[in-house]
C-alpha positions as CSV (number, residue, x, y, z in Angstrom):
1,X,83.8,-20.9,-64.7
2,X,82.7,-24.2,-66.1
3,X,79.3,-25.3,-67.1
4,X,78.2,-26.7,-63.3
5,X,78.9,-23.4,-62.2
6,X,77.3,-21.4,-64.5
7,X,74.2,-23.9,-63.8
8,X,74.5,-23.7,-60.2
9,X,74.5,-20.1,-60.5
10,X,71.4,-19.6,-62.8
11,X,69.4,-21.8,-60.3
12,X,70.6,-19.5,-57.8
13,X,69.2,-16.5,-59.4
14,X,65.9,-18.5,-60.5
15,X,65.8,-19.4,-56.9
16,X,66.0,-15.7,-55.8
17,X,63.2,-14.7,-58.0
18,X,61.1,-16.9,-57.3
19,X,61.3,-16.1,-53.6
20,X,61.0,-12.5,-54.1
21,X,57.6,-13.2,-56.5
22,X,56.3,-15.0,-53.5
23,X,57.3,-12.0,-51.4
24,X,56.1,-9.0,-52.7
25,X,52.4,-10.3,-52.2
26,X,53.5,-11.0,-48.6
27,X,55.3,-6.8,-48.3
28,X,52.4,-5.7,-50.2
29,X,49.7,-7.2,-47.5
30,X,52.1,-5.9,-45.1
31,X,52.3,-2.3,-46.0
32,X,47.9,-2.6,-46.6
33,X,48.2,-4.3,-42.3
34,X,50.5,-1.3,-41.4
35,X,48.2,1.2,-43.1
36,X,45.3,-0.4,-41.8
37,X,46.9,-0.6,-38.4
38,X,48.0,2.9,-38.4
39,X,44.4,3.9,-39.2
40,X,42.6,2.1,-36.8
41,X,45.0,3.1,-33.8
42,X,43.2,6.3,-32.8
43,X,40.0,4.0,-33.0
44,X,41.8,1.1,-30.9
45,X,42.7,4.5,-28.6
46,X,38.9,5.4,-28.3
47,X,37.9,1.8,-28.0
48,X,40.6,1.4,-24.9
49,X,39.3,4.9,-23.4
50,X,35.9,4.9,-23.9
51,X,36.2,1.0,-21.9
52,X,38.2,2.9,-19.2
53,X,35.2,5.1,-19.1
54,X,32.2,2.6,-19.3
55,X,34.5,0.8,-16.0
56,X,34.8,4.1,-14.3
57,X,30.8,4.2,-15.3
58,X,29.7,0.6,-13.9
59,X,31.9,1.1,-10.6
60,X,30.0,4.2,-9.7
61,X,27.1,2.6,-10.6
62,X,27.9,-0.2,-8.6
63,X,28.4,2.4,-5.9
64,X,25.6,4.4,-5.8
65,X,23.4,1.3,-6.2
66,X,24.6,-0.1,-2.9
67,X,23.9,3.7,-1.3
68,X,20.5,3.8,-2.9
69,X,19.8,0.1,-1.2
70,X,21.3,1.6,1.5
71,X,18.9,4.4,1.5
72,X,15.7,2.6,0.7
73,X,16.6,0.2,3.2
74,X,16.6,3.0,6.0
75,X,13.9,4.4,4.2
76,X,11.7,0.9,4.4
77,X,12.5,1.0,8.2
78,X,11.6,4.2,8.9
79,X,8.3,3.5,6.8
80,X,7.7,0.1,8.9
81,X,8.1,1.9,12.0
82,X,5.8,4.6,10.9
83,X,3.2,1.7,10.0
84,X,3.4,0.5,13.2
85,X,2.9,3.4,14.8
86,X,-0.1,4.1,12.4
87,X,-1.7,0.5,13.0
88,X,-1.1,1.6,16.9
89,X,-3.0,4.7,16.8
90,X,-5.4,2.8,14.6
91,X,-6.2,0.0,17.0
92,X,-6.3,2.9,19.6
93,X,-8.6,4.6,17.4
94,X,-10.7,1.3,17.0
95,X,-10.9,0.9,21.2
96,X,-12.0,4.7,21.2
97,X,-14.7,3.9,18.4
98,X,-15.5,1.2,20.1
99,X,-16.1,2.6,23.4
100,X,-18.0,5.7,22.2
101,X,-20.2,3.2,20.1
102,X,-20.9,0.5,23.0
103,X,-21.2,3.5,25.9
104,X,-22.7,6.4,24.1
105,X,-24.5,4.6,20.2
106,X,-27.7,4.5,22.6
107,X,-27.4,8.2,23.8
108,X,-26.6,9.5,20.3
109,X,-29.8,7.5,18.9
110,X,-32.1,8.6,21.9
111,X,-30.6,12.5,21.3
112,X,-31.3,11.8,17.5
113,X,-34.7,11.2,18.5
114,X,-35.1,14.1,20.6
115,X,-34.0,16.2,17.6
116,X,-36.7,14.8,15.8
117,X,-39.3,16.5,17.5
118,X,-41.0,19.0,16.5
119,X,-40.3,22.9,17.8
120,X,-43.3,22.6,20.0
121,X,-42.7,19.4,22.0
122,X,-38.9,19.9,22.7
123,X,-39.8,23.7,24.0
124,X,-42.3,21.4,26.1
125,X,-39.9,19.2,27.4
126,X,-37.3,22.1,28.2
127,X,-38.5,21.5,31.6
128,X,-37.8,18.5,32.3
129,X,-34.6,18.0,30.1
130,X,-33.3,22.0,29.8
131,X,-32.6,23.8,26.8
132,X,-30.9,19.9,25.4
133,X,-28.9,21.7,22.9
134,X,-26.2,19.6,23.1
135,X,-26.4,15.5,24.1
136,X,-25.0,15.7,27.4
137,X,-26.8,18.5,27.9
138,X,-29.7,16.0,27.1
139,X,-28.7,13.4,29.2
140,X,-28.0,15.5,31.9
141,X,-31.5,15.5,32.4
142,X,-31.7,12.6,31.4
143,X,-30.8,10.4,33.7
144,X,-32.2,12.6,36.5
145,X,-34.6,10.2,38.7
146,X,-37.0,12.7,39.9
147,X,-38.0,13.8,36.1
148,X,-39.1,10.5,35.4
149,X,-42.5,10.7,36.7
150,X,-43.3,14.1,35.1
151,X,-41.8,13.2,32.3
152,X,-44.4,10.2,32.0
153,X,-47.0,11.6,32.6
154,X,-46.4,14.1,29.5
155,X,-45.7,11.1,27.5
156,X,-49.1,10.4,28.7
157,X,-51.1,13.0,27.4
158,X,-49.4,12.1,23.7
159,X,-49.5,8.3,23.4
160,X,-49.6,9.0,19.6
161,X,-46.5,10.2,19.5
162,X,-44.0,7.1,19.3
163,X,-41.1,9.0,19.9
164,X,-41.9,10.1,22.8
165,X,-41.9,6.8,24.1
166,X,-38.8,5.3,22.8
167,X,-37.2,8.4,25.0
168,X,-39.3,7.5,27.7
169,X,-38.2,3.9,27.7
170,X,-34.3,5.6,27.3
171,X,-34.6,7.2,30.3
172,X,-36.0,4.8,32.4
173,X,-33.3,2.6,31.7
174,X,-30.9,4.9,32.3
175,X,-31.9,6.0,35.6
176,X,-31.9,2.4,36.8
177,X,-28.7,1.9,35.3
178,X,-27.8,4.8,38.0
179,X,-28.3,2.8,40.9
180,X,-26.7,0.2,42.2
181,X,-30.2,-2.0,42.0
182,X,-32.6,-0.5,40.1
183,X,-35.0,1.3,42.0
184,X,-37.6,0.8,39.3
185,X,-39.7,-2.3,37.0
186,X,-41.8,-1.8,34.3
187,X,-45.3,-3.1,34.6
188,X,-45.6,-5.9,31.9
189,X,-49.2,-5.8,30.8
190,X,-50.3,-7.8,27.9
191,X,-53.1,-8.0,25.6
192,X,-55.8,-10.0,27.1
193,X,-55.4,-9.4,30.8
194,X,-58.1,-8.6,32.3
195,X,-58.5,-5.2,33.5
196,X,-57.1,-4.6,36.8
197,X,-57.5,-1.0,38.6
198,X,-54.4,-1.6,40.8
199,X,-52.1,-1.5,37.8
200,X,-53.6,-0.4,34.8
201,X,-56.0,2.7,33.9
202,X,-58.2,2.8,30.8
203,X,-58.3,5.4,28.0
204,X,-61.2,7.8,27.7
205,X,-62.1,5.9,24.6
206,X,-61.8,2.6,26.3
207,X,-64.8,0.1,27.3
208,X,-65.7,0.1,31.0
209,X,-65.2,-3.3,31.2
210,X,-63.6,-6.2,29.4
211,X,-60.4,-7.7,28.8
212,X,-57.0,-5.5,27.0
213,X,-57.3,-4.9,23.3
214,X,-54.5,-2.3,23.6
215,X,-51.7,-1.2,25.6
216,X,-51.2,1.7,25.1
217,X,-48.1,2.9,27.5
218,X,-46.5,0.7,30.3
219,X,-46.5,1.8,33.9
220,X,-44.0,1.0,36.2
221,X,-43.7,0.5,39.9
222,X,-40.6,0.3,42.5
223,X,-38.7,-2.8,42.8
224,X,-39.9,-3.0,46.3
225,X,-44.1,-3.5,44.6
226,X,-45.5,0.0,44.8
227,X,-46.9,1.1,41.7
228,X,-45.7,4.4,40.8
229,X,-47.8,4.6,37.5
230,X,-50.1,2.5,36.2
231,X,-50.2,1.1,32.5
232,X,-52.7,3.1,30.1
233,X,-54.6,0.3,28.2
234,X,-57.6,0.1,26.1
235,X,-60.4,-2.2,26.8
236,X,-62.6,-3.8,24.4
């Protein structure tokens, strides 16, 4: 072996340790990745499963999501149609309201009246309107025509009493309102008429003479001009 082959040789073998000083970092890195590696892989396991699950989880969210729209959608429907049917019996309601309040809202306040009076003056009036315990019972009397006049001429005898007189006025109206003309017109007597003994009749307190100071209760008369009963005034 000559001296070019012994050189050759030692840069051969400097060569080769070189390479494997360079390489042992690079084994040594490797052994720390496959250590590493081997340690993570049940966490890489659990990572890989507990995605499986959390898919698994939003598909059957997904799912029920589209039942529950589902469901409150049939639900909203159902409650629509129950709405309507609520608004229906409402507006039914309303028309019965209604009704009641344009037909009978003058009967209720004239039976409200009624109840107002005292023990004594309704016991009075059973004879003319019955026992009234009840409003139609009330306006079965009422809106009889032949207890008008009786029933005037007790309002009459207590022209003090104001309640009395709204009734009065109630069932006159009515009673017309029973007809297909109305048999009946109130007298229309004003304050400063002169007295006149064909429709009008004076108090016991009132002047003999003179003109109207007061009237104190409105007659009435048929349609056809008869007076029936005349207006109570006061004189003065």
């Amino acid at each position: 072996m000559n001296f070019d082959d012994v050189e050759h040789l030692l840069e051969g073998l400097l060569a080769g340790l070189k390479a494997r000083k360079e390489i042992e970092p690079l084994r040594k890195r490797l052994a720390e990745l496959e250590a590493e590696n081997k340690r993570l892989a049940p966490l890489a396991e659990e990572r890989d499963d507990f995605k499986q699950r959390l898919d698994e989880a939003a598909e059957d969210f997904a799912k029920r999501e589209e039942e529950l729209r589902g469901e409150f959608g049939r639900e909203l429907d159902k409650a629509n149609e129950n709405l309507s049917e609520l608004d229906k019996e409402r507006q039914i309601a309303d028309g019965t309201a209604n009704y009641y309040r344009k037909n009978y809202s003058e009967l209720d306040a004239a039976y409200k009246i009624y109840l107002a009076l005292d023990e004594a003056t309704r016991y009075d009036l059973s004879g003319i309107f019955g026992a009234g315990e009840t409003a139609t019972g009330f306006f079965s009397g009422a809106v009889q025509e032949a207890h008008l006049a009786p029933f005037w001429d007790y309002v009459s005898r207590r022209t003090d009493n104001d309640n009395l007189s709204h009734l009065f006025d109630f069932c006159f109206d009515v009673v017309n309102r029973g007809f297909r003309e109305a048999p009946y017109v109130r007298l229309q007597v004003d304050s400063g008429d002169f007295f006149d003994n064909d429709t009008m009749r004076r108090t016991s307190q009132s002047m003999q003479r003179g003109k109207v100071v007061r009237v104190v209760l409105q007659g009435y008369r048929y349609s056809g001009g008869n007076v029936v009963k005349k207006t109570i005034v006061e004189l003065g």
